[in-house]
C-alpha positions in Angstrom: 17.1 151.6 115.8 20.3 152.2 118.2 22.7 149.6 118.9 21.5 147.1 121.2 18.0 149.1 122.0 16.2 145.9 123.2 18.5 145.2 126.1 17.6 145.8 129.2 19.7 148.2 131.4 21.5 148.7 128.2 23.4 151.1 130.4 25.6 148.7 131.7 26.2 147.4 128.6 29.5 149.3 126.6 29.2 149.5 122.6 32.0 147.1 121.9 30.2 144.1 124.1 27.6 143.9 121.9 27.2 141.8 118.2 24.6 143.3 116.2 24.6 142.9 112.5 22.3 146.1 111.2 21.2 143.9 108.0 21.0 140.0 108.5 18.9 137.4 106.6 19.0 133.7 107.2 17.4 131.2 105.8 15.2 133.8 104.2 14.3 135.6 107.5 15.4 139.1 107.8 17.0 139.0 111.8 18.4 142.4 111.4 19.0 144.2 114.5 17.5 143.5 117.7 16.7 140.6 116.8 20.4 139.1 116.0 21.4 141.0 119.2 24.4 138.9 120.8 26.4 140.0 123.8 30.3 139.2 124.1 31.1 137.2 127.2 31.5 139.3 130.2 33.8 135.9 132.3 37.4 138.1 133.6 39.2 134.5 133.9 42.3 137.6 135.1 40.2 140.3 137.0 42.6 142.8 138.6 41.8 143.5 142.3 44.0 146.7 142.6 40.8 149.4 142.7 39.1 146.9 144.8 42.4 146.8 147.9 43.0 150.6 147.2 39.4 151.6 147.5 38.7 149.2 150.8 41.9 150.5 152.5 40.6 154.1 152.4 39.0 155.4 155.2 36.4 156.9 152.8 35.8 153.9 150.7 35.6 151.1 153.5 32.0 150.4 153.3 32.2 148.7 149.9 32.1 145.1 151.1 28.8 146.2 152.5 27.2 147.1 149.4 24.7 144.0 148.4 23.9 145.9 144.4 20.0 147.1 145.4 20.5 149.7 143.1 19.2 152.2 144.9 21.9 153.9 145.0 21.3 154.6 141.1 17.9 154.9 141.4 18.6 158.3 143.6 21.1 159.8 142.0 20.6 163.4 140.5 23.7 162.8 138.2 22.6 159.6 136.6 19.0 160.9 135.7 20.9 163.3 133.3 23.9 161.1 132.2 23.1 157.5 131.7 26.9 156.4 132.2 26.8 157.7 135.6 25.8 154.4 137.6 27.4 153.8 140.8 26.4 150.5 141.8 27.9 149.7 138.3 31.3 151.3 139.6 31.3 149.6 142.6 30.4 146.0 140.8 33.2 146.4 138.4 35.5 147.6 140.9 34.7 144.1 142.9 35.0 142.2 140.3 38.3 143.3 139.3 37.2 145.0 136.1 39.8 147.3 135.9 39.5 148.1 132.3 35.6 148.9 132.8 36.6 151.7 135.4 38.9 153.0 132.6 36.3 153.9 130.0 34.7 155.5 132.7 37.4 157.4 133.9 35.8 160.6 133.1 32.3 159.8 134.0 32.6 159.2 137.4 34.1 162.8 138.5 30.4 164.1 137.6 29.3 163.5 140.8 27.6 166.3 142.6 28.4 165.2 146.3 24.7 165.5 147.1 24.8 162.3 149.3 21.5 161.0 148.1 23.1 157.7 147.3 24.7 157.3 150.7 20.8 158.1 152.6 19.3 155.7 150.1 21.4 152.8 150.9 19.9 149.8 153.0 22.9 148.7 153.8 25.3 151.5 155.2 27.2 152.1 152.6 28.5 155.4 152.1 28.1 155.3 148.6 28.9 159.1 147.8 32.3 158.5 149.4 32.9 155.0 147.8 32.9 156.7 144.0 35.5 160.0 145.6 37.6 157.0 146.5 37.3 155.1 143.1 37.9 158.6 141.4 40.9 159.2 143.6 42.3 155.7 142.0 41.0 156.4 138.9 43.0 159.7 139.4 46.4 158.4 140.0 45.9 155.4 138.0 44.8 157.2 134.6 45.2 161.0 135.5 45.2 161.7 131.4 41.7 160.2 131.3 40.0 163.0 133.5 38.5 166.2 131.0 41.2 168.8 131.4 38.4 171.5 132.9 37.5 168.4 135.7 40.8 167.8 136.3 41.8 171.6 136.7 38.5 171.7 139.0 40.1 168.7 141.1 43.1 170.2 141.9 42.7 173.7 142.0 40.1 173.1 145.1 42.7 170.9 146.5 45.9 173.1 146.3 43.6 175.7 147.9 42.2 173.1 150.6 46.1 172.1 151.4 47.6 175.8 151.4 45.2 178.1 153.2 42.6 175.3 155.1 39.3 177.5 153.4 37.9 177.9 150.2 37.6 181.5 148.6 36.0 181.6 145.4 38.3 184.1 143.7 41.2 182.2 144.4 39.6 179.1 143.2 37.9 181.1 140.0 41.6 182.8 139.3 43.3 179.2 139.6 41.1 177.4 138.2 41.3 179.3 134.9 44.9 180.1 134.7 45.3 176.1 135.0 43.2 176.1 131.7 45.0 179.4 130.2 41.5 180.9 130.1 42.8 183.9 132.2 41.1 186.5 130.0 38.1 185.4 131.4 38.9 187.2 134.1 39.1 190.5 132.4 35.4 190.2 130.9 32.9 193.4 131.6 30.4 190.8 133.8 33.6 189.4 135.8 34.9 193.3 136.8 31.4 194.6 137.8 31.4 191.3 140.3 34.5 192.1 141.4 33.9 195.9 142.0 30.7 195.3 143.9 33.3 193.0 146.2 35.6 195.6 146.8 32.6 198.5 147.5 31.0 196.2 150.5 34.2 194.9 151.9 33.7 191.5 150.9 37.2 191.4 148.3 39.6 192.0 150.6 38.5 189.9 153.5 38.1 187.2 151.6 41.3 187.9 150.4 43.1 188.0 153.4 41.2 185.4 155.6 43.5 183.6 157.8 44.6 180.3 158.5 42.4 177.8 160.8 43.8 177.4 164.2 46.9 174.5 164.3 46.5 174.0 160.8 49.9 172.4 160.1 48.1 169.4 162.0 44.7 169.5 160.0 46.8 169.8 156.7 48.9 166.5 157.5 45.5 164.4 157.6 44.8 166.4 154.1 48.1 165.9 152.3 47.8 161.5 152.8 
């Protein structure tokens, strides 16, 4: 039987909070697993409210104070139907109680978000719940950038240096960046990669995505980027 299998939402409960002894008999009674299931107290007498000041300031992440934990935010998301640590109203609770060392462990986790905005249409009270986790990644980001995987990380900033240099996306410039930031350029030599890219170049499509300019005045639109 897993660790801790009789808890409910045992989700939002990490491994190390839980006492569980796999074999236990007292007094003659064998209590072995779920039922000798103790959980570790969960009282921050220190929480830590950086997240909480960094994610309220942002102009993304302001509608935190108006989040009441419904749940529904979780209850919608495509992400956390597939991975069970994926729980936004669990990041958002931790990041309001200060639990800085929970966002941590999860450092990782929350950058599988999809962007589909399903939370954010879900929620009863306004929050924009999609936007609330970027800005918690964001802090997450510059707080513990080591924690992110190396291929989400590379996926992170690859689509921002793009954003920030040329104001559009082209997805060969993203695909050739992305993997010479993870020294996977070969990939980019493989037989199903050239056919793509000689179909591109037969219709026209390679070199004007190539060469697609600049949006108008973007020196101004790139200033509200770069902060």
């Amino acid at each position: 039987m897993a660790k801790g299998s009789g808890i409910i939402e045992r989700s939002l409960v990490s491994d190390d909070q839980i006492m569980e002894e796999e074999n236990l008999v007292m007094d003659g009674i064998d209590i072995s697993g779920r039922w000798n299931t103790m959980l570790k107290s969960r009282v921050h007498a220190q929480p830590k409210w950086e997240a909480w000041d960094t994610v309220r300031e942002s102009f993304i992440g302001s509608s935190i104070d108006n989040c009441i934990q419904c749940g529904m935010c979780t209850a919608g998301c495509t992400v956390a139907h597939e991975i069970s640590e994926f729980n936004p109203r669990q990041f958002i609770y931790w990041v309001r109680t200060g639990r800085r060392d929970e966002l941590i462990k999860q450092a990782d986790v929350i950058w599988r978000c999809v962007g589909c905005y399903i939370c954010t249409n879900h929620c009863p009270k306004g929050v924009n719940t999609a936007e609330v986790i970027e800005s918690i990644g964001q802090w997450l980001h510059h707080t513990v950038p080591d924690s992110m995987d190396p291929a989400y990380r590379a996926n992170h900033d690859t689509y921002r240096h793009q954003l920030l240099t040329y104001g559009r996306l082209s997805l060969p410039r993203l695909q050739a960046e992305f993997l010479n930031r993870l020294s996977r350029r070969q990939e980019l030599f493989t037989p199903e990669m050239r056919k793509t890219v000689w179909k591109m170049l037969r219709d026209g499509r390679g070199l004007r995505t190539l060469f697609i300019g600049r949006p108008r005045h973007w020196s101004r639109s790139r200033n509200v980027l770069a902060h």
